[in-house]
PyMOL CGO cylinders between C-alpha atoms (Angstrom):
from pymol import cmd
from pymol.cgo import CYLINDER

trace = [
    CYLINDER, 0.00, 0.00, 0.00, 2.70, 2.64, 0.74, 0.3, 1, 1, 1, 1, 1, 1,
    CYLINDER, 2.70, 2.64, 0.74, 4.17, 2.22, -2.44, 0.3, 1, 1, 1, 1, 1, 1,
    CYLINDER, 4.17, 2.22, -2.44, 0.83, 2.75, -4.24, 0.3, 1, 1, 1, 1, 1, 1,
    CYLINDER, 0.83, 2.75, -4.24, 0.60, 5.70, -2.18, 0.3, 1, 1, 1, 1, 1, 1,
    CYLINDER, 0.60, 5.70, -2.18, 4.10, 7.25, -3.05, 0.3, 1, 1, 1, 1, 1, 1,
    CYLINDER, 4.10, 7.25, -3.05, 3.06, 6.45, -6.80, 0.3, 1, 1, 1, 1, 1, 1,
    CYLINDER, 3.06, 6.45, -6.80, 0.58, 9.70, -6.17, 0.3, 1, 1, 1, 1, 1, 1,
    CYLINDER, 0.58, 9.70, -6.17, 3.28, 12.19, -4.42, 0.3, 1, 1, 1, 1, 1, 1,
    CYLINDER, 3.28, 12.19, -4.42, 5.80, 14.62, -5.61, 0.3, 1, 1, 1, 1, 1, 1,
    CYLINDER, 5.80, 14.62, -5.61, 8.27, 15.04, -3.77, 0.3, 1, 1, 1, 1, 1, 1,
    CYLINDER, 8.27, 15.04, -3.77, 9.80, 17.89, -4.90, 0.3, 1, 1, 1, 1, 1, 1,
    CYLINDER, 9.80, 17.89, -4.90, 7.54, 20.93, -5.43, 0.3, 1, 1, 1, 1, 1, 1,
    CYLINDER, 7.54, 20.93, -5.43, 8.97, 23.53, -3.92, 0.3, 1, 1, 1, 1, 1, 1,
    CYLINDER, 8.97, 23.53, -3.92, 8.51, 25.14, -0.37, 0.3, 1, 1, 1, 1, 1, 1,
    CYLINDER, 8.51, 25.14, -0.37, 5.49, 26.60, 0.97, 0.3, 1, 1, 1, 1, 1, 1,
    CYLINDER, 5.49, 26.60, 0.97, 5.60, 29.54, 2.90, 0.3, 1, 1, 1, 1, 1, 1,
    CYLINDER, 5.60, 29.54, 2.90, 5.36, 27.95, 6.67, 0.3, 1, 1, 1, 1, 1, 1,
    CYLINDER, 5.36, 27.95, 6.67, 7.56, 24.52, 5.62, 0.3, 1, 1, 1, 1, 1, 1,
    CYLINDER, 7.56, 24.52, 5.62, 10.77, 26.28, 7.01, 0.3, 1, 1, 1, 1, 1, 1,
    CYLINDER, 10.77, 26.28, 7.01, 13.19, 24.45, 4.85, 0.3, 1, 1, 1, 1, 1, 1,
    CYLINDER, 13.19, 24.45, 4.85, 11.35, 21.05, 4.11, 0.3, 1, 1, 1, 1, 1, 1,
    CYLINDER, 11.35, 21.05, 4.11, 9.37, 20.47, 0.82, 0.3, 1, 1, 1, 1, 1, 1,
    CYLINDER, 9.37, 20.47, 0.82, 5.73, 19.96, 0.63, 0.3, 1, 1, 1, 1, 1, 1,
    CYLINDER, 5.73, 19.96, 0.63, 5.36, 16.33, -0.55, 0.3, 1, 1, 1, 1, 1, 1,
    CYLINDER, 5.36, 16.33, -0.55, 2.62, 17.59, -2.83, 0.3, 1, 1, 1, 1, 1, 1,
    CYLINDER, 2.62, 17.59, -2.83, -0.53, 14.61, -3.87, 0.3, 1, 1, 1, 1, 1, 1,
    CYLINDER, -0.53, 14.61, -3.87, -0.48, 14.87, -6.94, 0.3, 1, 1, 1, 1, 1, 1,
    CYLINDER, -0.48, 14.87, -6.94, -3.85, 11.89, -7.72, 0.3, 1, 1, 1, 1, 1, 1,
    CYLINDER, -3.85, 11.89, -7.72, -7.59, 13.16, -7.41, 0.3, 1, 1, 1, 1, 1, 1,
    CYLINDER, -7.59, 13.16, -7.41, -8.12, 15.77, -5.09, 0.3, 1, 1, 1, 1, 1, 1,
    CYLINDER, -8.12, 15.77, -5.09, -11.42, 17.52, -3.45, 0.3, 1, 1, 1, 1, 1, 1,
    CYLINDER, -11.42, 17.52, -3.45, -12.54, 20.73, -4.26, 0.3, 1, 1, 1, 1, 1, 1,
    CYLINDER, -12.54, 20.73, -4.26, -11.07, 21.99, -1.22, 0.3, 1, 1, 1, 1, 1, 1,
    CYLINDER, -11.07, 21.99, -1.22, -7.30, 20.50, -3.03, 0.3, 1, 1, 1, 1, 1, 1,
    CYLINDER, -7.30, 20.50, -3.03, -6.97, 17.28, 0.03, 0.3, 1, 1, 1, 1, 1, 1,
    CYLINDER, -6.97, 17.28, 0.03, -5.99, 14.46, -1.90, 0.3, 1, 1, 1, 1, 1, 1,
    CYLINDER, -5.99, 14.46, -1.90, -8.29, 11.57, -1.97, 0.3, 1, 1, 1, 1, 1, 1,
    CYLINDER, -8.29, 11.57, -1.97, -6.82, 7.95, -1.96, 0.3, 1, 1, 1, 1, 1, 1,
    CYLINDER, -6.82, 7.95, -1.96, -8.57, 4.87, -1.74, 0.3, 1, 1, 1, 1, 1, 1,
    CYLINDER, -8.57, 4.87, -1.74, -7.86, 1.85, 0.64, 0.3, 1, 1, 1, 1, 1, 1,
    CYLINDER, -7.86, 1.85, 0.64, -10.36, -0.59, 2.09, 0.3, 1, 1, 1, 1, 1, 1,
    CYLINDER, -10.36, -0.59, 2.09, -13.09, 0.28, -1.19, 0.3, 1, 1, 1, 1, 1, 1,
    CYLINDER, -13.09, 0.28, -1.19, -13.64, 3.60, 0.28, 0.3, 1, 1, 1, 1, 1, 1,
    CYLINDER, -13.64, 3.60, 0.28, -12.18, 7.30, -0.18, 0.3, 1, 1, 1, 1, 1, 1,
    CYLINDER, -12.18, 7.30, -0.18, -9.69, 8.66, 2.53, 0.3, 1, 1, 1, 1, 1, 1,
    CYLINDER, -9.69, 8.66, 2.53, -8.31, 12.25, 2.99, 0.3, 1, 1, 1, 1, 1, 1,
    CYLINDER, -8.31, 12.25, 2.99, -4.30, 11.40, 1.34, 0.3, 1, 1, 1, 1, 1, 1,
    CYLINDER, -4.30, 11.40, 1.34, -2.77, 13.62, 4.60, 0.3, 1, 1, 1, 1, 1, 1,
    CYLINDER, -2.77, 13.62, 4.60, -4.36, 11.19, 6.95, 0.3, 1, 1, 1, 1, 1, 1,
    CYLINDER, -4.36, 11.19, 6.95, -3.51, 8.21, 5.14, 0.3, 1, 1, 1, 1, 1, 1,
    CYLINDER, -3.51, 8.21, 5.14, 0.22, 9.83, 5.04, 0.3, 1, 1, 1, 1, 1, 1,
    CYLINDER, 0.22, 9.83, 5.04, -0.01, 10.64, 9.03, 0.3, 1, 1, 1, 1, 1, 1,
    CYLINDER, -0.01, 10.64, 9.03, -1.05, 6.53, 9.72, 0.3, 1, 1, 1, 1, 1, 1,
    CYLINDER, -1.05, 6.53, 9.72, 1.38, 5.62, 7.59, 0.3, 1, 1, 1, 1, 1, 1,
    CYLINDER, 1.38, 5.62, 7.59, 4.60, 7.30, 9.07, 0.3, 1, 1, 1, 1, 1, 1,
    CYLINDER, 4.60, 7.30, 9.07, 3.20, 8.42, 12.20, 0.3, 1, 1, 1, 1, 1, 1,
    CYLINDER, 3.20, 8.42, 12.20, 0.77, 6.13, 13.58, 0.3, 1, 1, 1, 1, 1, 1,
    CYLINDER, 0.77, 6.13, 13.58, -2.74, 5.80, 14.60, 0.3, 1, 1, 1, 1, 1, 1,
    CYLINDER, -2.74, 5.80, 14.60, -4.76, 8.82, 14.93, 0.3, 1, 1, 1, 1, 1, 1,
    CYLINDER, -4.76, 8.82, 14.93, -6.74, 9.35, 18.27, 0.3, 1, 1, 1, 1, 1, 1,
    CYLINDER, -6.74, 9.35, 18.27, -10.47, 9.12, 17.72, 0.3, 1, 1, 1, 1, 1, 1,
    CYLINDER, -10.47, 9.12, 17.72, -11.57, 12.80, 17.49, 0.3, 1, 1, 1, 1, 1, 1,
    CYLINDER, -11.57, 12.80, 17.49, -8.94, 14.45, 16.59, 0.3, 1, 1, 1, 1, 1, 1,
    CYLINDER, -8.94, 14.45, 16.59, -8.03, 15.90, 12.94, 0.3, 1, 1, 1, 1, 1, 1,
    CYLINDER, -8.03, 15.90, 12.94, -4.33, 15.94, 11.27, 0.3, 1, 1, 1, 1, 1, 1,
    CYLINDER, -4.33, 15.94, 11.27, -3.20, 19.57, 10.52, 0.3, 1, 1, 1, 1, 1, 1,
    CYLINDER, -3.20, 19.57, 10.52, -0.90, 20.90, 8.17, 0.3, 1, 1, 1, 1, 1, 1,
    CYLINDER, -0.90, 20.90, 8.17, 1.84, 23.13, 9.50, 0.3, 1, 1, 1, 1, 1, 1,
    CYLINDER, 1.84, 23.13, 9.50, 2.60, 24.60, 5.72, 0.3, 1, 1, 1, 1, 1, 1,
    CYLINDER, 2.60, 24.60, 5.72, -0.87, 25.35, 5.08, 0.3, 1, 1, 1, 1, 1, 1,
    CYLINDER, -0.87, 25.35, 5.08, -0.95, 23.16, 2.32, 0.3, 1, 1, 1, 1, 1, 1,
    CYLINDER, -0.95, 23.16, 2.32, -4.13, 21.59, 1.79, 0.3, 1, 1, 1, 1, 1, 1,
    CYLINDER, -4.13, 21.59, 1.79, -2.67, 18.99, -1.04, 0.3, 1, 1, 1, 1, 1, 1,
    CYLINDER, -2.67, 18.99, -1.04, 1.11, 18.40, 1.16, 0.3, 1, 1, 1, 1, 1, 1,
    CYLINDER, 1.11, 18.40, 1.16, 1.24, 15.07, 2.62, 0.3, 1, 1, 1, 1, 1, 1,
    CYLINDER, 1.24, 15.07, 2.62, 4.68, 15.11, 3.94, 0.3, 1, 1, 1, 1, 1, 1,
    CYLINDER, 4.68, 15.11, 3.94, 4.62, 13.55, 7.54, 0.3, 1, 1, 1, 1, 1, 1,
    CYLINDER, 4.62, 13.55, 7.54, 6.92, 16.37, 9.03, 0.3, 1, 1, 1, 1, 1, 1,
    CYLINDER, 6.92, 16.37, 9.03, 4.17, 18.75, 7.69, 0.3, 1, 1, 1, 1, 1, 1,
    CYLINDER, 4.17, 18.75, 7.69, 1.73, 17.02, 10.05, 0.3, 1, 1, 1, 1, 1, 1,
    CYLINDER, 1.73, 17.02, 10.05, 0.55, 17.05, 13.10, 0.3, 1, 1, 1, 1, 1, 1,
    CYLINDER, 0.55, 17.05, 13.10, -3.24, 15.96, 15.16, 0.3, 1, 1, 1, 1, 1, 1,
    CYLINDER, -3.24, 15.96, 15.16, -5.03, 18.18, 16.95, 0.3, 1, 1, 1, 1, 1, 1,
    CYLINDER, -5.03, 18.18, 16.95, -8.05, 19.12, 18.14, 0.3, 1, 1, 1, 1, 1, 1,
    CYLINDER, -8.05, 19.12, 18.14, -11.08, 20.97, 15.96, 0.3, 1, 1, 1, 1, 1, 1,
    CYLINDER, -11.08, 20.97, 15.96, -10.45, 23.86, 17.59, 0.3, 1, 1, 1, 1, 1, 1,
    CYLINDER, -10.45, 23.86, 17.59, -6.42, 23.64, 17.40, 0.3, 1, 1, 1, 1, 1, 1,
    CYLINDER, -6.42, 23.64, 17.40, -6.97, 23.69, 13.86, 0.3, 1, 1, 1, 1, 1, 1,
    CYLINDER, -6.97, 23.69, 13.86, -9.42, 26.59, 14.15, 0.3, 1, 1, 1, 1, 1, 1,
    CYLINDER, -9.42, 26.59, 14.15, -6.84, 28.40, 16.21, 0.3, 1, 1, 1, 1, 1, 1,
    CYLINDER, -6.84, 28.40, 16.21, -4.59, 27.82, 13.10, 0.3, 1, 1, 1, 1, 1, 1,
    CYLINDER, -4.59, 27.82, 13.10, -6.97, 28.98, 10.47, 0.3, 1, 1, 1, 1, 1, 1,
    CYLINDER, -6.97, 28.98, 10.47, -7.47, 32.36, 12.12, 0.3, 1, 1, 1, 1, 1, 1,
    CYLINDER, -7.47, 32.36, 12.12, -3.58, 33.07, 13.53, 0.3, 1, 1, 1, 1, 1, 1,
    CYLINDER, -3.58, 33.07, 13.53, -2.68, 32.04, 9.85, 0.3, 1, 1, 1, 1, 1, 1,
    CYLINDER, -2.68, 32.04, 9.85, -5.40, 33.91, 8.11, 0.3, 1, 1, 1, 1, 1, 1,
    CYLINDER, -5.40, 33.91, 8.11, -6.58, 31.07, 6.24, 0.3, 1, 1, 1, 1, 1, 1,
    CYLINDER, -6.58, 31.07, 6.24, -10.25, 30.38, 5.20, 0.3, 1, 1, 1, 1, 1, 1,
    CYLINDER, -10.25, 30.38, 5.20, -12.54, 27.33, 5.21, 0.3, 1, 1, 1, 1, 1, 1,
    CYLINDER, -12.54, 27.33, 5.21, -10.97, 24.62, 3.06, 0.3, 1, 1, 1, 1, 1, 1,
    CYLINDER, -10.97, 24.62, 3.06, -7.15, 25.78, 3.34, 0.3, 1, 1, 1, 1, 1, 1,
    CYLINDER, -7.15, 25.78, 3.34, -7.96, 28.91, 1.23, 0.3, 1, 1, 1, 1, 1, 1,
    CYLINDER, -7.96, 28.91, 1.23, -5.81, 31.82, 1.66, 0.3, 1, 1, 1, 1, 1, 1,
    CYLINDER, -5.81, 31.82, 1.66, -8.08, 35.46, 2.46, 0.3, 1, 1, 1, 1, 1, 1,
    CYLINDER, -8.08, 35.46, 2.46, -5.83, 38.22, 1.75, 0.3, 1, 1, 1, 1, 1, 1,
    CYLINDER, -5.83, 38.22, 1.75, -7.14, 41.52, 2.53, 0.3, 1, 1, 1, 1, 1, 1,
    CYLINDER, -7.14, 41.52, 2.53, -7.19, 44.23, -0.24, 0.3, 1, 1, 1, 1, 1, 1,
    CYLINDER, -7.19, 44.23, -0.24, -4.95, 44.16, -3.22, 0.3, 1, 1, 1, 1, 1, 1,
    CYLINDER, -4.95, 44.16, -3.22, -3.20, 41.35, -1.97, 0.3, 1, 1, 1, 1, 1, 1,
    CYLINDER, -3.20, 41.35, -1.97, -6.45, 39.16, -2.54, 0.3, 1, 1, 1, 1, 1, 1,
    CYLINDER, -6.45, 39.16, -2.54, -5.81, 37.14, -6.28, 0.3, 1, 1, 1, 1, 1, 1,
    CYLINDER, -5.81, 37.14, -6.28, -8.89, 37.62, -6.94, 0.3, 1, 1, 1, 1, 1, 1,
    CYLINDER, -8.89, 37.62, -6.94, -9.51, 41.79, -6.56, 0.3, 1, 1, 1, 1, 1, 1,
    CYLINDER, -9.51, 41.79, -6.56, -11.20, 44.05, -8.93, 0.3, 1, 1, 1, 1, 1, 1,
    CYLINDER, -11.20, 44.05, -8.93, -10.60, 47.18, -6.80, 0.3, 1, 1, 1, 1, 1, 1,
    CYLINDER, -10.60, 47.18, -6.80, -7.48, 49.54, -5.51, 0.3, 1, 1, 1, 1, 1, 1,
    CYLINDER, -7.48, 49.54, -5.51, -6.63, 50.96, -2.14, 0.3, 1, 1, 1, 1, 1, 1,
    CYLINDER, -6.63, 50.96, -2.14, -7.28, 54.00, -4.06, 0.3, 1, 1, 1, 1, 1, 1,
    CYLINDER, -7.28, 54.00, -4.06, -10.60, 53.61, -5.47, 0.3, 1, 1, 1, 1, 1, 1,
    CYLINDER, -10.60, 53.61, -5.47, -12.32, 52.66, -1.77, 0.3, 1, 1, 1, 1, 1, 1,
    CYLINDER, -12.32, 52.66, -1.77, -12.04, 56.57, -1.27, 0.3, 1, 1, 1, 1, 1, 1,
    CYLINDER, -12.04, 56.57, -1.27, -13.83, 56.85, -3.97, 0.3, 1, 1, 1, 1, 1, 1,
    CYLINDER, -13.83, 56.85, -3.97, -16.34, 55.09, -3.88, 0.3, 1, 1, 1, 1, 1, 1,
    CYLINDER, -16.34, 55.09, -3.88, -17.26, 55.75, -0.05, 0.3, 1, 1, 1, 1, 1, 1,
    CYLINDER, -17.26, 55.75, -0.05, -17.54, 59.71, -1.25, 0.3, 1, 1, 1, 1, 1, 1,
    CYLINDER, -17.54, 59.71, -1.25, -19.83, 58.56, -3.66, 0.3, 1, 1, 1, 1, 1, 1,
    CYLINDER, -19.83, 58.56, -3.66, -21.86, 56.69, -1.66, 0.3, 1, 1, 1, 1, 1, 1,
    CYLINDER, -21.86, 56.69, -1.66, -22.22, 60.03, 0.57, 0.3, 1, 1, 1, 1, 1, 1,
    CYLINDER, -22.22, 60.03, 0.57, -23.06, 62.07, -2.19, 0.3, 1, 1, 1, 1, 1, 1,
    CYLINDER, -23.06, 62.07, -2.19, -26.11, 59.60, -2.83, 0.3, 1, 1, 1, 1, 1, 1,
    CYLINDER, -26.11, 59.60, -2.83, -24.70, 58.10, -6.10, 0.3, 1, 1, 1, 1, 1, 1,
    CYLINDER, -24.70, 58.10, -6.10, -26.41, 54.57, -6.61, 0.3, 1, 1, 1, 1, 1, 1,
    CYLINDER, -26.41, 54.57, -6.61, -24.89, 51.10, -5.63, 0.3, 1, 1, 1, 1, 1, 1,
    CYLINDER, -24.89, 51.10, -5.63, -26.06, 50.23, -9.17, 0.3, 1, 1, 1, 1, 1, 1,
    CYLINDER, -26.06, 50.23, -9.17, -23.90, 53.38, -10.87, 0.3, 1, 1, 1, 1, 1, 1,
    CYLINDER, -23.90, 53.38, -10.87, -20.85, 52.83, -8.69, 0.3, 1, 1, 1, 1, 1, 1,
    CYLINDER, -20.85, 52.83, -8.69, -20.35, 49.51, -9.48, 0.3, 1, 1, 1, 1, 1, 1,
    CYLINDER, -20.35, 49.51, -9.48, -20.50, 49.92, -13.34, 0.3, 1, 1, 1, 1, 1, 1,
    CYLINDER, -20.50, 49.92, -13.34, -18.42, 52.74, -13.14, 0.3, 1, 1, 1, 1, 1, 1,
    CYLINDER, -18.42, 52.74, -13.14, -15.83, 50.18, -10.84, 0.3, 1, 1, 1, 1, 1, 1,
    CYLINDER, -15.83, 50.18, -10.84, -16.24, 46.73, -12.81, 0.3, 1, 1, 1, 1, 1, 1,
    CYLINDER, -16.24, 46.73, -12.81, -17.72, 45.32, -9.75, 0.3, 1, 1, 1, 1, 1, 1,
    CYLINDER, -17.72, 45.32, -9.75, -21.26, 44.27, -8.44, 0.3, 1, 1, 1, 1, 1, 1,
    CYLINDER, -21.26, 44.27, -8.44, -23.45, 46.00, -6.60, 0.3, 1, 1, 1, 1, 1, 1,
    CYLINDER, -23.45, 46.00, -6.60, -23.46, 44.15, -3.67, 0.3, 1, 1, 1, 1, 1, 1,
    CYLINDER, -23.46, 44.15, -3.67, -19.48, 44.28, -3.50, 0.3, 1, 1, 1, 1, 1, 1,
    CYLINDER, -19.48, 44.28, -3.50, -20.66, 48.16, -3.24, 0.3, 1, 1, 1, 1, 1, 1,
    CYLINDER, -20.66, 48.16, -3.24, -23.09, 47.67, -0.55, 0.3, 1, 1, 1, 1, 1, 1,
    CYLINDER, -23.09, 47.67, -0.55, -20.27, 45.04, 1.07, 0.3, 1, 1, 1, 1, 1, 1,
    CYLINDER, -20.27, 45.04, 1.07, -18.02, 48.17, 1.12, 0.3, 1, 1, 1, 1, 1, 1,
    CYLINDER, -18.02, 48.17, 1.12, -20.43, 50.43, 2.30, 0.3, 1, 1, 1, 1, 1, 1,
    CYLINDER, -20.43, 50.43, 2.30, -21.19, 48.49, 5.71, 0.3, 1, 1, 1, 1, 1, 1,
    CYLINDER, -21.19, 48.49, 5.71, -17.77, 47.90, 6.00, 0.3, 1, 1, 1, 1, 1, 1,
    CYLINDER, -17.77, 47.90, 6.00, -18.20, 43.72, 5.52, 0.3, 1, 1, 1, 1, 1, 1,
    CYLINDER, -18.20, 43.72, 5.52, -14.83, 44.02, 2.75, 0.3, 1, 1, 1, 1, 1, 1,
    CYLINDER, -14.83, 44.02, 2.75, -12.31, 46.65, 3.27, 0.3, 1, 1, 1, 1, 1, 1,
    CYLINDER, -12.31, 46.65, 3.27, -12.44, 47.59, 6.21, 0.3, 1, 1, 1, 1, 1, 1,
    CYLINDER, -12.44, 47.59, 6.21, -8.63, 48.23, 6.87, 0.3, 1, 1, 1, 1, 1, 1,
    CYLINDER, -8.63, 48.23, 6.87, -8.76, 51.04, 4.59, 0.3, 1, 1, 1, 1, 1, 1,
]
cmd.load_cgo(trace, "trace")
């Protein structure tokens, strides 16, 4: 079984930003939508970092979950991984900034996934005091009008 397991890893793809100086051992089979690798043993699907942890590391305790220390959702390298409880991991998520699922939130420009500046939030909350619609704002942005009315109560950027 291990070696059918090592069949799905690479183990060199590069460093992750909290593996210190280790690797990621990256699955590289079918993952989840959430990017755990899946493997399957006994007929049914397991979570690959699990499989990785019992492998190398031994059993884990009933109740507890296996963590990732690089915040790599798809990394099974056993030095990478530790148990913990729920809330240990939730403790992670939030010290680390890190969403449901592994996902990275950056605030701001830093978010991938941005439409906006720093510099247009400004903007737009001057508009939004002058009375100019959600609707008008966010055509003249790119955006929706609900990211408008998100900025508006504060929900998304906030820091600025």
């Amino acid at each position: 079984m291990e070696q059918r397991f090592l069949c799905k890893v690479d183990k060199h793809s590069g460093v992750y930003k909290n593996s210190l100086t280790t690797e990621c051992w990256n699955w590289i089979a079918f993952k989840n939508k959430a990017g755990y690798g899946q493997f399957k043993m006994d007929g049914k699907m397991h979570r690959a970092h699990r499989v990785s942890y019992e492998l190398y590391k031994g059993e884990i305790t009933k109740g507890l979950v296996v963590r990732h220390s690089c915040d790599n959702t798809s990394c099974v390298r056993p030095e990478h991984l530790e148990v913990g409880t729920l809330q240990d991991n939730t403790d992670d998520m939030m010290k680390r900034g890190r969403h449901k699922c592994g996902i990275t939130i950056q605030k701001g420009e830093k978010n991938g996934n941005v439409k906006l500046i720093e510099a247009d939030i400004p903007q737009i909350r001057q508009m939004l005091q002058n009375g100019v619609y959600h609707k008008i704002i966010a055509e003249l942005f790119g955006v929706s009008s609900q990211q408008i009315s998100k900025i508006n109560t504060g929900k998304t950027w906030s820091h600025i």
